[in-house]
N, CA, C and O atoms as a GROMACS GRO file, in nm:
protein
  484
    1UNK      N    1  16.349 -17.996  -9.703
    1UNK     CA    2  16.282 -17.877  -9.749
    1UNK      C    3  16.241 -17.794  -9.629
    1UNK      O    4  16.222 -17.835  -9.515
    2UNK      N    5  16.232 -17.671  -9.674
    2UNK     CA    6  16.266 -17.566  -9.565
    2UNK      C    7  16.255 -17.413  -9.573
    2UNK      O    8  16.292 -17.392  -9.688
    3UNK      N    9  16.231 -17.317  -9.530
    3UNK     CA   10  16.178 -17.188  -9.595
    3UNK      C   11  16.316 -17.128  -9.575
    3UNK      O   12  16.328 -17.007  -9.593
    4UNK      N   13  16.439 -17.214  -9.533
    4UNK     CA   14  16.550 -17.166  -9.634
    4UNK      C   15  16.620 -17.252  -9.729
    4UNK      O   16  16.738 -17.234  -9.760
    5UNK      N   17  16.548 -17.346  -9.774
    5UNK     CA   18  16.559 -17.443  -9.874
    5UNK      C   19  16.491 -17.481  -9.941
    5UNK      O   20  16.492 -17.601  -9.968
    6UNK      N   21  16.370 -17.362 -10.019
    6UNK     CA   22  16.263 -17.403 -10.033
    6UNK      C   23  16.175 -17.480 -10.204
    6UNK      O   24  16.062 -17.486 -10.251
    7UNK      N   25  16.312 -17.525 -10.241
    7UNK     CA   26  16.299 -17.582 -10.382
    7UNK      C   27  16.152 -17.584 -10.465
    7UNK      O   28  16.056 -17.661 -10.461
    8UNK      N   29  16.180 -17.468 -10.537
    8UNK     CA   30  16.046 -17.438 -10.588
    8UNK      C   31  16.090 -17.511 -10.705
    8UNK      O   32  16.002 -17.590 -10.670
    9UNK      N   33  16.133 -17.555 -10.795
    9UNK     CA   34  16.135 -17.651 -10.918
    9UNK      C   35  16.137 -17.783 -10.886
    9UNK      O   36  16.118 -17.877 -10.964
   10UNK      N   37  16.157 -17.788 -10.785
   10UNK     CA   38  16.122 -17.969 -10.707
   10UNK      C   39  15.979 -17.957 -10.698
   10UNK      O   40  15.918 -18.044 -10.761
   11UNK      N   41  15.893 -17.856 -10.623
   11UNK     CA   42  15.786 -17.854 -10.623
   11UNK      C   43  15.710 -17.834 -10.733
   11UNK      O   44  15.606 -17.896 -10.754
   12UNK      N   45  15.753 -17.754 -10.802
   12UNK     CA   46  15.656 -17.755 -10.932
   12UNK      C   47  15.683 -17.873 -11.028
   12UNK      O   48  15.609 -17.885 -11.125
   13UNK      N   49  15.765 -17.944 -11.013
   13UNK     CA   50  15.819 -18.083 -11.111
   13UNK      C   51  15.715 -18.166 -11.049
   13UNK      O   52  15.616 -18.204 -11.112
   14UNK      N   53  15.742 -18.202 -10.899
   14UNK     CA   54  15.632 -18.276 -10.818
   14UNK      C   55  15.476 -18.237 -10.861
   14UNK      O   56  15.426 -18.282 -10.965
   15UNK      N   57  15.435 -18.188 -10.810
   15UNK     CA   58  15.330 -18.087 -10.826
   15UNK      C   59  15.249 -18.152 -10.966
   15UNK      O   60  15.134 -18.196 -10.967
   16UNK      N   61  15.357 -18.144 -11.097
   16UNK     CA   62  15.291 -18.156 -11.205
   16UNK      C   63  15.268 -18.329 -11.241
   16UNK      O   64  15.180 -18.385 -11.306
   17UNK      N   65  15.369 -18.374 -11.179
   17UNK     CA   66  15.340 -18.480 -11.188
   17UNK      C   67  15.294 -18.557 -11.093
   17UNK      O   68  15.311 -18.678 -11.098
   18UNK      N   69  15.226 -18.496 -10.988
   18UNK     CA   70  15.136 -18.546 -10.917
   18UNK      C   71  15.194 -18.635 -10.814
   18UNK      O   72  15.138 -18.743 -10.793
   19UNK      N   73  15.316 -18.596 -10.738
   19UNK     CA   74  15.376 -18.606 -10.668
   19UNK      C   75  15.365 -18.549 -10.506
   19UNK      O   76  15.374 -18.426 -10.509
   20UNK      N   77  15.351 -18.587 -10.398
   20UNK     CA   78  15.332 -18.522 -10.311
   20UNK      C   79  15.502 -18.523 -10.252
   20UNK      O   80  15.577 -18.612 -10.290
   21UNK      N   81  15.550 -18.414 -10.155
   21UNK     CA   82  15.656 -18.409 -10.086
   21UNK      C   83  15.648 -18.396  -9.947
   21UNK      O   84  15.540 -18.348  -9.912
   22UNK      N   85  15.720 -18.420  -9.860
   22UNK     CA   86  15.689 -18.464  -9.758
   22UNK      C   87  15.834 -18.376  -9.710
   22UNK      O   88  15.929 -18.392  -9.786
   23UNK      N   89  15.849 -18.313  -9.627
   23UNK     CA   90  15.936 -18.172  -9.625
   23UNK      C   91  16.050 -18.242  -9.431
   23UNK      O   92  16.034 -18.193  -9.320
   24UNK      N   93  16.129 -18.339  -9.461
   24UNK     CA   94  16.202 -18.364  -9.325
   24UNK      C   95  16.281 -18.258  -9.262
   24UNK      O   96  16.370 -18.236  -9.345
   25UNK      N   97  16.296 -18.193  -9.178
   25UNK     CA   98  16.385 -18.070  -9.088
   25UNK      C   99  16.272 -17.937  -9.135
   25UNK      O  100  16.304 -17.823  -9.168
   26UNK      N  101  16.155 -17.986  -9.126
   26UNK     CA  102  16.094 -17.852  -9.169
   26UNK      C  103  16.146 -17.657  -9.140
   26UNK      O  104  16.134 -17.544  -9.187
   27UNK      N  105  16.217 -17.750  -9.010
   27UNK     CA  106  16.252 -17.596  -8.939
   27UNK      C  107  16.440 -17.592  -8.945
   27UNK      O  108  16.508 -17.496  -8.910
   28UNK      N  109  16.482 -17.696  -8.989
   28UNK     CA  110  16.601 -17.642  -9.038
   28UNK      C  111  16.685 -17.719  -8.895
   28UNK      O  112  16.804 -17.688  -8.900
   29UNK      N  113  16.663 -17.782  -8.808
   29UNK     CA  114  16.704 -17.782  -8.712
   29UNK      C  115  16.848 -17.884  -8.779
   29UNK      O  116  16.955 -17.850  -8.829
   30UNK      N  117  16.781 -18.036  -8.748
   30UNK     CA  118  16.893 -18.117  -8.854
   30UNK      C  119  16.998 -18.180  -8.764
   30UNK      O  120  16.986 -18.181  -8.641
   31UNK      N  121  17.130 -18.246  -8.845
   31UNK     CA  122  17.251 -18.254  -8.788
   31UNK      C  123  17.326 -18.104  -8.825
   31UNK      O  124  17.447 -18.105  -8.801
   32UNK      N  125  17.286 -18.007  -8.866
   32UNK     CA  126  17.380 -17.910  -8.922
   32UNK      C  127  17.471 -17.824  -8.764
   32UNK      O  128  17.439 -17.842  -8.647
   33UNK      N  129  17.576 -17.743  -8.811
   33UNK     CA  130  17.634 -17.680  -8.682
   33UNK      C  131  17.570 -17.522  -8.756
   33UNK      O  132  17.515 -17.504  -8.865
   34UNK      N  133  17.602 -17.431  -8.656
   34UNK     CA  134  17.584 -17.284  -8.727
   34UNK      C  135  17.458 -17.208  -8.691
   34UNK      O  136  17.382 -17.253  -8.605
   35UNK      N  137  17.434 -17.099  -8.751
   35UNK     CA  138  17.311 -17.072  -8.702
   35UNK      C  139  17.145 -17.145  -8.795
   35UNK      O  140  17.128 -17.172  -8.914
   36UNK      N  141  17.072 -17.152  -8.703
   36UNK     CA  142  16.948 -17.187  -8.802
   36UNK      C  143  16.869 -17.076  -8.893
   36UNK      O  144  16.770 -17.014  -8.853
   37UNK      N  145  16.920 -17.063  -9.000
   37UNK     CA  146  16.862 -16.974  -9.093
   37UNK      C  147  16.744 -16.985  -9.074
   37UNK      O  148  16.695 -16.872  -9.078
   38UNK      N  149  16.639 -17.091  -9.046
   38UNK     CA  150  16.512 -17.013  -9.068
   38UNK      C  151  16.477 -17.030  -8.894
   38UNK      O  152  16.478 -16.909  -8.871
   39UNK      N  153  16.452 -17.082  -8.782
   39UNK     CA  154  16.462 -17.078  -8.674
   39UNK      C  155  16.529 -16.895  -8.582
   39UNK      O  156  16.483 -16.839  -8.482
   40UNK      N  157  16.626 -16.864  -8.656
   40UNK     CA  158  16.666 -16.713  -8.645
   40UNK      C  159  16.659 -16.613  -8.716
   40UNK      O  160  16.710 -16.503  -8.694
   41UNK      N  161  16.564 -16.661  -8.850
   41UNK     CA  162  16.556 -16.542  -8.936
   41UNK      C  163  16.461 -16.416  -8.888
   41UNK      O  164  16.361 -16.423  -8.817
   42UNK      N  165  16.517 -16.307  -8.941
   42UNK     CA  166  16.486 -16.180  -8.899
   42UNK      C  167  16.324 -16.165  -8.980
   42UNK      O  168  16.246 -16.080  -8.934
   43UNK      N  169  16.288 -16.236  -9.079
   43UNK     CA  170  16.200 -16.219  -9.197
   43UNK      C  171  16.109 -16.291  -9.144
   43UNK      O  172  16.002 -16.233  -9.128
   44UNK      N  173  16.114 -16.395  -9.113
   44UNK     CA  174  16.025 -16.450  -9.026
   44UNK      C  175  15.971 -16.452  -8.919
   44UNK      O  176  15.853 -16.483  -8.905
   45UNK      N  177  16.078 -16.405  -8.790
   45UNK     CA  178  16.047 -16.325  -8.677
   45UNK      C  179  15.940 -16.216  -8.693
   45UNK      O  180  15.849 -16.196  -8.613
   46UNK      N  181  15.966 -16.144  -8.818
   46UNK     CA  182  15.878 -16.016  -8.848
   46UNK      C  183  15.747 -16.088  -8.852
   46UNK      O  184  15.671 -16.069  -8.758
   47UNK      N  185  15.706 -16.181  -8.962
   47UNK     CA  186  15.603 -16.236  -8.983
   47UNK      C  187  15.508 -16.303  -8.845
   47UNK      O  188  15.389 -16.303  -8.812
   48UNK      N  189  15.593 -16.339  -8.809
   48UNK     CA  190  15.526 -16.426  -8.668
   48UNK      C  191  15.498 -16.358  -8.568
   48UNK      O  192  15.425 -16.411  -8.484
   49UNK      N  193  15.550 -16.214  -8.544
   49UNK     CA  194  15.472 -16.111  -8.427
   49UNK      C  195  15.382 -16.049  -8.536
   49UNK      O  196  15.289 -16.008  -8.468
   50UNK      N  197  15.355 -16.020  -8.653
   50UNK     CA  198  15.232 -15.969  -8.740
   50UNK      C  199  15.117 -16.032  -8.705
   50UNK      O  200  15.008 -15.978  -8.684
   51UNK      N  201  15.150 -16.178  -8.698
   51UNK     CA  202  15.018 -16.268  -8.676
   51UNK      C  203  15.017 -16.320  -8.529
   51UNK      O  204  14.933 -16.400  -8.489
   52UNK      N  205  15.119 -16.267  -8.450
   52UNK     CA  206  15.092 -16.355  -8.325
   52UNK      C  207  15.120 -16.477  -8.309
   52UNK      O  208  15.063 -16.545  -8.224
   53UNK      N  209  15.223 -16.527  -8.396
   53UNK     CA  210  15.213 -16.689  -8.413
   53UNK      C  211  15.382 -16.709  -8.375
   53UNK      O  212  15.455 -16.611  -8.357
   54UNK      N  213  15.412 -16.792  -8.369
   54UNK     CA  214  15.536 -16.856  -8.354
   54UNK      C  215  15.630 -16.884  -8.469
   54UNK      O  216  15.578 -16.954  -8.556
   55UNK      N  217  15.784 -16.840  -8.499
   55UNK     CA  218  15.835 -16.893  -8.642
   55UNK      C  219  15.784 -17.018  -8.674
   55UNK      O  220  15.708 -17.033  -8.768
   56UNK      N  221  15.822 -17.111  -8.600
   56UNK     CA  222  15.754 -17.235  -8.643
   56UNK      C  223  15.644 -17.265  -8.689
   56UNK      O  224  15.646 -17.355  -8.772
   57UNK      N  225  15.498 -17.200  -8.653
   57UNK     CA  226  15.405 -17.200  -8.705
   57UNK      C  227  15.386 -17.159  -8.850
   57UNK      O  228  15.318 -17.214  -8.937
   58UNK      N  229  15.475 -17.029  -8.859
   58UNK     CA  230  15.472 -16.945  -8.960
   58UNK      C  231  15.556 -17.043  -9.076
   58UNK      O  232  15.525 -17.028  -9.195
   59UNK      N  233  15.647 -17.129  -9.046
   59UNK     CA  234  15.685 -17.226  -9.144
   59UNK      C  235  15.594 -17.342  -9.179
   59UNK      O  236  15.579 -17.388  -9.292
   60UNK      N  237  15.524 -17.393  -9.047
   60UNK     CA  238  15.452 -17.518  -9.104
   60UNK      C  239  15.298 -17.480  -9.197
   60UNK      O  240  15.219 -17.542  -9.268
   61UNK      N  241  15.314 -17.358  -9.154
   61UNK     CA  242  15.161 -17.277  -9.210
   61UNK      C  243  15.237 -17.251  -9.374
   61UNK      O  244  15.166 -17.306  -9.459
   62UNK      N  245  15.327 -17.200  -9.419
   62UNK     CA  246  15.361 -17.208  -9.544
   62UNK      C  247  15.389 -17.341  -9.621
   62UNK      O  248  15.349 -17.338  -9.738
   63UNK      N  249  15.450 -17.457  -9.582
   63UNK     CA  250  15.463 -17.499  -9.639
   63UNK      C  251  15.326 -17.553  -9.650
   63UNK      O  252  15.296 -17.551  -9.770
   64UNK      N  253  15.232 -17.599  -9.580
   64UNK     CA  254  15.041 -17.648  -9.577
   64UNK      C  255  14.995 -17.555  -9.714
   64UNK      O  256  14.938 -17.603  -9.812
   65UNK      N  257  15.022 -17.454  -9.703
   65UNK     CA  258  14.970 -17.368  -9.804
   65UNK      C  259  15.067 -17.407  -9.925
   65UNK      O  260  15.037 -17.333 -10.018
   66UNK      N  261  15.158 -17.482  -9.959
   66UNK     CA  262  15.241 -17.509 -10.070
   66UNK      C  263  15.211 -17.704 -10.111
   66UNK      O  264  15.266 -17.779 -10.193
   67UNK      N  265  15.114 -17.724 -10.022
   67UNK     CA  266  15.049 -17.843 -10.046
   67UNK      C  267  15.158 -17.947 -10.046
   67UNK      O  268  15.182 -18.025 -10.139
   68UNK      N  269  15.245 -17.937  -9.890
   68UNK     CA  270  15.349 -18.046  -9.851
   68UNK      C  271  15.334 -18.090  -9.716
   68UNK      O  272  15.323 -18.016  -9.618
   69UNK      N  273  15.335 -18.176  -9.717
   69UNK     CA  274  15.311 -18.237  -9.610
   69UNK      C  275  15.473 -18.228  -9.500
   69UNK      O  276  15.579 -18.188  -9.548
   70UNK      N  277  15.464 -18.260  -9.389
   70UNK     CA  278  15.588 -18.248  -9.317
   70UNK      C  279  15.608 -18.304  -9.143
   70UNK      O  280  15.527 -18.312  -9.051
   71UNK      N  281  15.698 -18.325  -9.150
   71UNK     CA  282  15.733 -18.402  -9.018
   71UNK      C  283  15.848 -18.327  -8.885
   71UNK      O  284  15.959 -18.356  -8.839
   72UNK      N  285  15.773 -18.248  -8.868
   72UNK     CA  286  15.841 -18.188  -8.732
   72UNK      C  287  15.870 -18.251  -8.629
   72UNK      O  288  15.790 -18.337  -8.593
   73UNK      N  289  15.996 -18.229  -8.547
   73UNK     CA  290  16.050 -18.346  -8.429
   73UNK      C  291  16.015 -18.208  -8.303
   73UNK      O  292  16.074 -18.100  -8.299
   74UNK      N  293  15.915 -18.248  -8.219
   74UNK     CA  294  15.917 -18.226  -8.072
   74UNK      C  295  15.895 -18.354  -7.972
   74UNK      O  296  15.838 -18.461  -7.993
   75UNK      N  297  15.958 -18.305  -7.859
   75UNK     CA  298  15.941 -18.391  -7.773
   75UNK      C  299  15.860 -18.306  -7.656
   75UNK      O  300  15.835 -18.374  -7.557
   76UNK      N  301  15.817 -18.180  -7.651
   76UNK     CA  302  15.763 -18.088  -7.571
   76UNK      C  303  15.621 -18.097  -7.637
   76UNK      O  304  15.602 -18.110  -7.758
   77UNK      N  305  15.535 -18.089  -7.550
   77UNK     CA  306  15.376 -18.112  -7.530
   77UNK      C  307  15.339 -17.952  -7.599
   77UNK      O  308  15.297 -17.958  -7.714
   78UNK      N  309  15.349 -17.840  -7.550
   78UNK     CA  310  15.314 -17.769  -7.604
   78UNK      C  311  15.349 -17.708  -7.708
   78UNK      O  312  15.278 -17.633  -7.775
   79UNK      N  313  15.515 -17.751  -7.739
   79UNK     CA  314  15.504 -17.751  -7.901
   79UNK      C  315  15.430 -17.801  -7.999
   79UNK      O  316  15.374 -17.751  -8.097
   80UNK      N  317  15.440 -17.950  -7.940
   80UNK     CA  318  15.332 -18.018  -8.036
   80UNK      C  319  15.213 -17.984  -8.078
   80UNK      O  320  15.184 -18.002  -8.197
   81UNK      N  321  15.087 -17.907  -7.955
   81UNK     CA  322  14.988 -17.866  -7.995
   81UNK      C  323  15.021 -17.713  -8.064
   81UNK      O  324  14.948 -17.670  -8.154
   82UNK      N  325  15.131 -17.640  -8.016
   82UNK     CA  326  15.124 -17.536  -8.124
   82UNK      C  327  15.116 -17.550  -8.215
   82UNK      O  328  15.058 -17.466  -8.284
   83UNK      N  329  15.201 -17.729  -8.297
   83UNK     CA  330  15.250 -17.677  -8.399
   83UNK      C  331  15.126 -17.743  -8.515
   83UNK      O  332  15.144 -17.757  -8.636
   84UNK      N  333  14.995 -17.778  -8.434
   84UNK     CA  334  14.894 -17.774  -8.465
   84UNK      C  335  14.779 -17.706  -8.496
   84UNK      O  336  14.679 -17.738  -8.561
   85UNK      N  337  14.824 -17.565  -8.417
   85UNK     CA  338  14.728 -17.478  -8.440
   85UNK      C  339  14.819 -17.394  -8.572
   85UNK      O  340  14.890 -17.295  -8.556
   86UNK      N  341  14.799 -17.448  -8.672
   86UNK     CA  342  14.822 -17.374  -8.858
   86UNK      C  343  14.696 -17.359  -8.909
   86UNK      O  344  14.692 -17.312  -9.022
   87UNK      N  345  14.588 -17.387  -8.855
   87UNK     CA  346  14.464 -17.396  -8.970
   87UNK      C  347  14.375 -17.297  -8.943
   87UNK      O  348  14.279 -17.305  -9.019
   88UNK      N  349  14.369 -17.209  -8.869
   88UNK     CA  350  14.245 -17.104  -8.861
   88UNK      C  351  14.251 -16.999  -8.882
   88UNK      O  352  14.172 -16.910  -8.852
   89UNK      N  353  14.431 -16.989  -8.987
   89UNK     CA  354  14.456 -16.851  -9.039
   89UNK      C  355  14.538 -16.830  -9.166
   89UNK      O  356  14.512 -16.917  -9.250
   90UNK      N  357  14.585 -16.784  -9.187
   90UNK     CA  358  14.644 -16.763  -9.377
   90UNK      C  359  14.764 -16.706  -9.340
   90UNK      O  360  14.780 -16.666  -9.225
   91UNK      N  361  14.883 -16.695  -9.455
   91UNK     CA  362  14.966 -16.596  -9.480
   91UNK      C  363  14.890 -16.520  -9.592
   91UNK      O  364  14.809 -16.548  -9.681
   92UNK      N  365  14.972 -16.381  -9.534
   92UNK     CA  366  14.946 -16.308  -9.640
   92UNK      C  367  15.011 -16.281  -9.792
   92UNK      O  368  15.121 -16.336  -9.801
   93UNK      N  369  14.984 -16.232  -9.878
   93UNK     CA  370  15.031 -16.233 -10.021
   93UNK      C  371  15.207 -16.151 -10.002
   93UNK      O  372  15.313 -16.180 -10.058
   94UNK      N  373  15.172 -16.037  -9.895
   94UNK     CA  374  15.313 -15.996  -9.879
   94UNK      C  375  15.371 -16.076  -9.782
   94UNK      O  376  15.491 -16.069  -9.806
   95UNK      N  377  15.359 -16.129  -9.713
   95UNK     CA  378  15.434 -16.271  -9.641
   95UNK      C  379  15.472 -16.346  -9.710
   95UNK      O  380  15.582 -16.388  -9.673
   96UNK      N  381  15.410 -16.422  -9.862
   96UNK     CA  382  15.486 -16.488  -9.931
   96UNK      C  383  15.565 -16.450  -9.972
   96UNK      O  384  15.663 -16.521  -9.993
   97UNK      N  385  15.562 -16.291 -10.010
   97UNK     CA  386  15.681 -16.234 -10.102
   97UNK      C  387  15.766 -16.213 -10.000
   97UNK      O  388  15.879 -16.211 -10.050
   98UNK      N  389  15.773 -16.193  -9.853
   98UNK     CA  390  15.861 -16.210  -9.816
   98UNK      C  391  15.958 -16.322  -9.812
   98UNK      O  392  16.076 -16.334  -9.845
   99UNK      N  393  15.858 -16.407  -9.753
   99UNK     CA  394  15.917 -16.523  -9.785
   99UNK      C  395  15.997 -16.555  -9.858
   99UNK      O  396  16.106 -16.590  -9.813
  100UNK      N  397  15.969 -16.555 -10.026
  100UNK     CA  398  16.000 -16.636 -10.132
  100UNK      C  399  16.156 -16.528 -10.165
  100UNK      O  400  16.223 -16.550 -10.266
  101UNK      N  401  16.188 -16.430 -10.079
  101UNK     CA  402  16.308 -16.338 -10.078
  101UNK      C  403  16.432 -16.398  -9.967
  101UNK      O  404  16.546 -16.350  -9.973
  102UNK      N  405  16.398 -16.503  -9.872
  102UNK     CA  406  16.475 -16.548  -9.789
  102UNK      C  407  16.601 -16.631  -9.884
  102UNK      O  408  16.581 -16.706  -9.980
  103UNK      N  409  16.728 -16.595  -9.828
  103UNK     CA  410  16.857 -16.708  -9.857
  103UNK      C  411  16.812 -16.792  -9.877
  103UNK      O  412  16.730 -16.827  -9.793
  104UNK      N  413  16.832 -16.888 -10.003
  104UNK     CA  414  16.833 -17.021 -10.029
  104UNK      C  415  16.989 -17.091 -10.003
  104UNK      O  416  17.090 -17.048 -10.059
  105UNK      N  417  16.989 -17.211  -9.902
  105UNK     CA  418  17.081 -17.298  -9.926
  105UNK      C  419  17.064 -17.405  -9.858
  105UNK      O  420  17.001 -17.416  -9.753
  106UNK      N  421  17.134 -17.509  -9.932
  106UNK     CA  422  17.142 -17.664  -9.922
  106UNK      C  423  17.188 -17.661  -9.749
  106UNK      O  424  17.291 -17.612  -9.702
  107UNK      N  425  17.056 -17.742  -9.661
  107UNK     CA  426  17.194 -17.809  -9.520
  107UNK      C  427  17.245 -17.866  -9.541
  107UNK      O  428  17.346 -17.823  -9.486
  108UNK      N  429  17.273 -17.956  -9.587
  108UNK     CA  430  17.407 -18.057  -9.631
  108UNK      C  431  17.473 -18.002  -9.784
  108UNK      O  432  17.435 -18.027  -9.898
  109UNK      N  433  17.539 -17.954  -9.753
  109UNK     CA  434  17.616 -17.946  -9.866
  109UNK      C  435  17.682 -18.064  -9.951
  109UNK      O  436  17.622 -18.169  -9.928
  110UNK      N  437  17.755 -18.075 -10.015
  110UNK     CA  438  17.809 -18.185 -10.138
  110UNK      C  439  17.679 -18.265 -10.229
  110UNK      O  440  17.557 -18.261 -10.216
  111UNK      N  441  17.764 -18.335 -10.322
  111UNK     CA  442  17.672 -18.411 -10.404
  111UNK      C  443  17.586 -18.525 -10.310
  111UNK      O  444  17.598 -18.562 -10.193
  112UNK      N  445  17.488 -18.565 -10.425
  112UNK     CA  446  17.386 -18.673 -10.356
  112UNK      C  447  17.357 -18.768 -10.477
  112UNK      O  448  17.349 -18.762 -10.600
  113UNK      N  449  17.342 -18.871 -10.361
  113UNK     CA  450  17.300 -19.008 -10.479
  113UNK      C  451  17.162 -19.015 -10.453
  113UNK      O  452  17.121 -18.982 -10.342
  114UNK      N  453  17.060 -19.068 -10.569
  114UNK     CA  454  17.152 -18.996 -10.729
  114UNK      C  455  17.130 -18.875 -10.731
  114UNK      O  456  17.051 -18.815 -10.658
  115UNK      N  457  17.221 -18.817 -10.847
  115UNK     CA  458  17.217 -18.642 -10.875
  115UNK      C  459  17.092 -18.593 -10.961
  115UNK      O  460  17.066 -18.628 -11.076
  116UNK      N  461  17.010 -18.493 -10.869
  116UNK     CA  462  16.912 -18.444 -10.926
  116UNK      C  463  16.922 -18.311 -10.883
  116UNK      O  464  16.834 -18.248 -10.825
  117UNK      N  465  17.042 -18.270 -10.918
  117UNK     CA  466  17.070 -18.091 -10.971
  117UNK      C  467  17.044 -18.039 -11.044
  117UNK      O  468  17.086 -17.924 -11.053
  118UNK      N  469  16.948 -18.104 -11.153
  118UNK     CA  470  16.864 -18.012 -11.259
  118UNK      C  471  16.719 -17.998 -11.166
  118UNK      O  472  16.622 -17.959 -11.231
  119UNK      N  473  16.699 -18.021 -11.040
  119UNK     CA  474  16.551 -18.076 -10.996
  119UNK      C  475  16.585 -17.913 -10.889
  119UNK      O  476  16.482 -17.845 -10.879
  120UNK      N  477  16.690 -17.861 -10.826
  120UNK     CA  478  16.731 -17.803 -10.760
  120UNK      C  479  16.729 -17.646 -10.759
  120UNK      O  480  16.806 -17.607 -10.847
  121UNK      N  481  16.688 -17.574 -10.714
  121UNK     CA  482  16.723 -17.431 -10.716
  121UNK      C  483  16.859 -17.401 -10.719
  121UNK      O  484  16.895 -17.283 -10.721
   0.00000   0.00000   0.00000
């Protein structure tokens, strides 16, 4: 899960049934080749000089606000504490809507065991 994968009927299925999700490649990085849709998005770039913050922030700060927990891979010291400082500020209502306008797609493409493509955007 990913703010270009950001399965809102997984979350609201979870959600209702009292499920927490736990969001791996938060930033899209991954085994994938190509560009990183959300790491290079133009929509998010925008967002993250609005607030002064970093894309990355601006992702781990949305998904906190979507009540998911998540596991970012640095091995750099000051990433790490950046990617700590999410809590002493908000997105805004038009930041979500930006947001929630970004490309959706699967990084791994093909089927998965088991199939939960009714669970899927």
């Amino acid at each position: 899960m990913n703010l270009a994968w950001q399965q809102k009927e997984l979350r609201e299925f979870c959600s209702a049934n009292g499920i927490i999700i736990t969001a791996f490649s938060p930033l899209r990085k991954g085994a994938s080749r190509g560009p990183n849709e959300v790491m290079e998005n133009d929509v998010l770039k925008e967002i993250a000089d609005a607030h002064g913050k970093s894309i990355a922030q601006i992702c781990l700060r949305w998904l906190y606000e979507q009540g998911v927990t998540f596991v970012p891979k640095s091995y750099d010291k000051e990433r790490m504490n950046q990617n700590l400082r999410i809590f002493d500020w908000a997105l805004t209502e038009e930041d979500h809507n930006k947001i929630s306008q970004i490309h959706q797609s699967r990084l791994i493409a093909g089927p998965t065991k088991p199939q939960l493509n009714d669970l899927w955007d």
